[in-house]
C-alpha positions in Angstrom: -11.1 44.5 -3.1 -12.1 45.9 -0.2 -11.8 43.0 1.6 -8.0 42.7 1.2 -7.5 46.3 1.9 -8.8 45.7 5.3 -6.1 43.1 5.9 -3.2 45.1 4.3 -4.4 48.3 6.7 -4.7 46.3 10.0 -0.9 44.9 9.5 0.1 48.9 8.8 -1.6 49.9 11.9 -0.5 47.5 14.3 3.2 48.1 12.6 2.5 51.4 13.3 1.4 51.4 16.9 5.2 49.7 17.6 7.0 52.1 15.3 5.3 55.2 16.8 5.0 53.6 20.5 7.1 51.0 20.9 4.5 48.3 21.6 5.8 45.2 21.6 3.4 43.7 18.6 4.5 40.7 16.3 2.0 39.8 13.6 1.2 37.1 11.7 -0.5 36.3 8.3 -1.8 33.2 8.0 -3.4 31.0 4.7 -7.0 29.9 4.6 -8.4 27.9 7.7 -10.5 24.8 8.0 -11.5 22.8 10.3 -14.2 21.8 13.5 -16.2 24.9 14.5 -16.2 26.9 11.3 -19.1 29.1 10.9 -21.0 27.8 8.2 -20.7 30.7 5.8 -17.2 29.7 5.2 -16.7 27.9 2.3 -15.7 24.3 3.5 -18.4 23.9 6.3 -20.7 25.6 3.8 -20.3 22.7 1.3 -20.3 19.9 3.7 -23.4 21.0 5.2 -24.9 22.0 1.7 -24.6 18.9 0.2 -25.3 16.8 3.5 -29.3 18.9 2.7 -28.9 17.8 -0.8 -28.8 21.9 -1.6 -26.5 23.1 -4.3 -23.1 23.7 -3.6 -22.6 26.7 -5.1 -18.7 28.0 -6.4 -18.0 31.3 -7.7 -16.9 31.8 -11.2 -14.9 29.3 -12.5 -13.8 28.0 -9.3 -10.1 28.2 -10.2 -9.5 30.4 -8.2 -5.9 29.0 -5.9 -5.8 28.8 -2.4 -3.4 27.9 0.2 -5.2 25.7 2.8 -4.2 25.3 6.8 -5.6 23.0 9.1 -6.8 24.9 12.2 -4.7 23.2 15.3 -2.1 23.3 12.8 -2.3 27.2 12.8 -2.9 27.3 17.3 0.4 25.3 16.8 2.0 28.1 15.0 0.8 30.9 17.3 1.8 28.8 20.5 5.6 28.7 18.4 5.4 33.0 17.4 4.2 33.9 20.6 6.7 32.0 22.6 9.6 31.5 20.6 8.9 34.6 17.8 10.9 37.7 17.3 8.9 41.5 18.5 8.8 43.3 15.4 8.7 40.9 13.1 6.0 39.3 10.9 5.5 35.6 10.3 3.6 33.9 7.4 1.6 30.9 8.3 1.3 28.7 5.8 -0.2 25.5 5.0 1.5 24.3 1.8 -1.8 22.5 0.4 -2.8 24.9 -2.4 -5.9 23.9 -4.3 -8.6 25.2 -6.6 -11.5 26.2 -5.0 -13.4 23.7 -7.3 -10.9 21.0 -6.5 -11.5 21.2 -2.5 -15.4 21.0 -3.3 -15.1 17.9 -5.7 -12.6 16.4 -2.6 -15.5 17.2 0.0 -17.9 15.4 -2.3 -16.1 12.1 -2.8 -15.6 12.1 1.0 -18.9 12.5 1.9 -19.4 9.6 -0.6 -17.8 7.5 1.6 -18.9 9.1 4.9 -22.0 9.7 4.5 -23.3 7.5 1.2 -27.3 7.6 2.1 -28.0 10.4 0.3 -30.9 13.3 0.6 -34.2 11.8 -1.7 -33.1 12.9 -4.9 -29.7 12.6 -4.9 -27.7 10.7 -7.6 -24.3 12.3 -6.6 -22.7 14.6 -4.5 -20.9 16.0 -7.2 -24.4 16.8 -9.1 -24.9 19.8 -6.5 -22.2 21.3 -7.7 -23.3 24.9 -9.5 -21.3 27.9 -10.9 -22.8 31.0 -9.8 -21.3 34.8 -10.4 -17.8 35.7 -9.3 -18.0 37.9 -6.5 -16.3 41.5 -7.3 -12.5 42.2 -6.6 -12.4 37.7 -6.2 -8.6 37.2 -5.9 -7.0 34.3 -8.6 -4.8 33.2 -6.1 -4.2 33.0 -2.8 -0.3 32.1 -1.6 2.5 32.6 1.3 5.8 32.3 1.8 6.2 30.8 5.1 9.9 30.1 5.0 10.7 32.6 7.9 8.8 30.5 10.5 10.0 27.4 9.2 13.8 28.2 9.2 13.9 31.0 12.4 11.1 29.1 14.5 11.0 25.5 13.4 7.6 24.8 12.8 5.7 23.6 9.7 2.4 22.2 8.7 2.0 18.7 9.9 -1.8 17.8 8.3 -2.7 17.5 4.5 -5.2 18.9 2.9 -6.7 15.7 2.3 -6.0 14.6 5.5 -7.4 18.1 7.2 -10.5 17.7 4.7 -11.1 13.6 5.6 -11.2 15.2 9.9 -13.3 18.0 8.7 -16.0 16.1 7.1 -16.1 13.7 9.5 -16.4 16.2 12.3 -19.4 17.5 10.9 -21.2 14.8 10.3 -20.5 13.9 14.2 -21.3 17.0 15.4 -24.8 18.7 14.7 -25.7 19.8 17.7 -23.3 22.1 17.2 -23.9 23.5 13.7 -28.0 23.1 13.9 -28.5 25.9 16.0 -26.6 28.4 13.7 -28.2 27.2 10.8 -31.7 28.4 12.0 -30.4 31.3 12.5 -31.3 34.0 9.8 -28.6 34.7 7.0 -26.5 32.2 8.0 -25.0 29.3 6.0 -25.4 31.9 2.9 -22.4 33.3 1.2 -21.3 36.4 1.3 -19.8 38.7 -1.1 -21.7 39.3 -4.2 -24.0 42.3 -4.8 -27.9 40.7 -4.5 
């Protein structure tokens, strides 16, 4: 997709610039964040806040598609380690070693919110019963997955939170915290997802 042609190019270009010029770049690729402060487009604060409405939780396709998931400060963590400790040159793969189904992290989501946040919008039965399939988006990758052995074995660091654990602080952050996300939700276009021809 166009999407992850964008990525691919930005890692040739900065490559490029210390090739050609000798900057001192080091770059880093890192698996899908989460956590406090994600716009809610994204998917994970998009379903929390979805299903906190009572609004369907929409999931592309299938929703088998794989991904790799990484808690947030886990990821500043990382950075701290490659830009301190990390090689010039080189190119590091962040990695959160929670892979999960798209529809799997949704369902998760749901049964926390269960627990979290069990007075449900009128109409409700479930929070599962939001969940809707929709179409795929175009170009929508199966899988998402790193190889993060490099930082592990040359810098040391690893993942330190779950995904359930990440999901659990997530969720709960949310539902602590709408003064922060109330504001953007007024906002026109956002909370939607992007991605698919309308």
């Amino acid at each position: 997709s166009p999407y992850a042609a964008s990525k691919a190019a930005s890692d040739h270009l900065v490559r490029a610039w210390g090739r050609t010029y000798g900057l001192p770049v080091i770059v880093t690729n890192c698996s899908n964040n989460y956590g406090p402060y994600h716009f809610p487009e994204k998917l994970v604060p998009h379903m929390i806040l979805n299903a906190f409405h009572g609004k369907p939780l929409p999931i592309y396709g299938d929703g088998l598609q794989i991904r790799d998931w990484l808690y947030v400060e886990d990821h500043a963590k990382a950075l701290i380690e490659v830009i301190t400790k990390g090689k010039i040159g080189e190119t590091y793969n962040i990695g959160g070693h929670n892979e999960k189904t798209n529809l799997k992290v949704v369902e998760t989501i749901c049964d926390l919110l269960e627990d979290l946040a069990p007075e449900k919008p009128a109409g409700v039965d479930t929070y599962r019963s939001l969940i809707t399939f929709v179409k795929d988006r175009p170009g929508h990758d199966a899988r998402y997955a790193i190889d993060s052995t490099r930082i592990r074995n040359e810098l040391g660091w690893q993942p330190s939170i779950t995904i359930d654990e990440g999901l659990e602080k997530t969720v709960r952050w949310y539902l602590d915290n709408e003064d922060w996300w109330r504001p953007l939700l007024d906002r026109s276009g956002v909370g939607q997802r992007l991605g698919i021809k309308t």
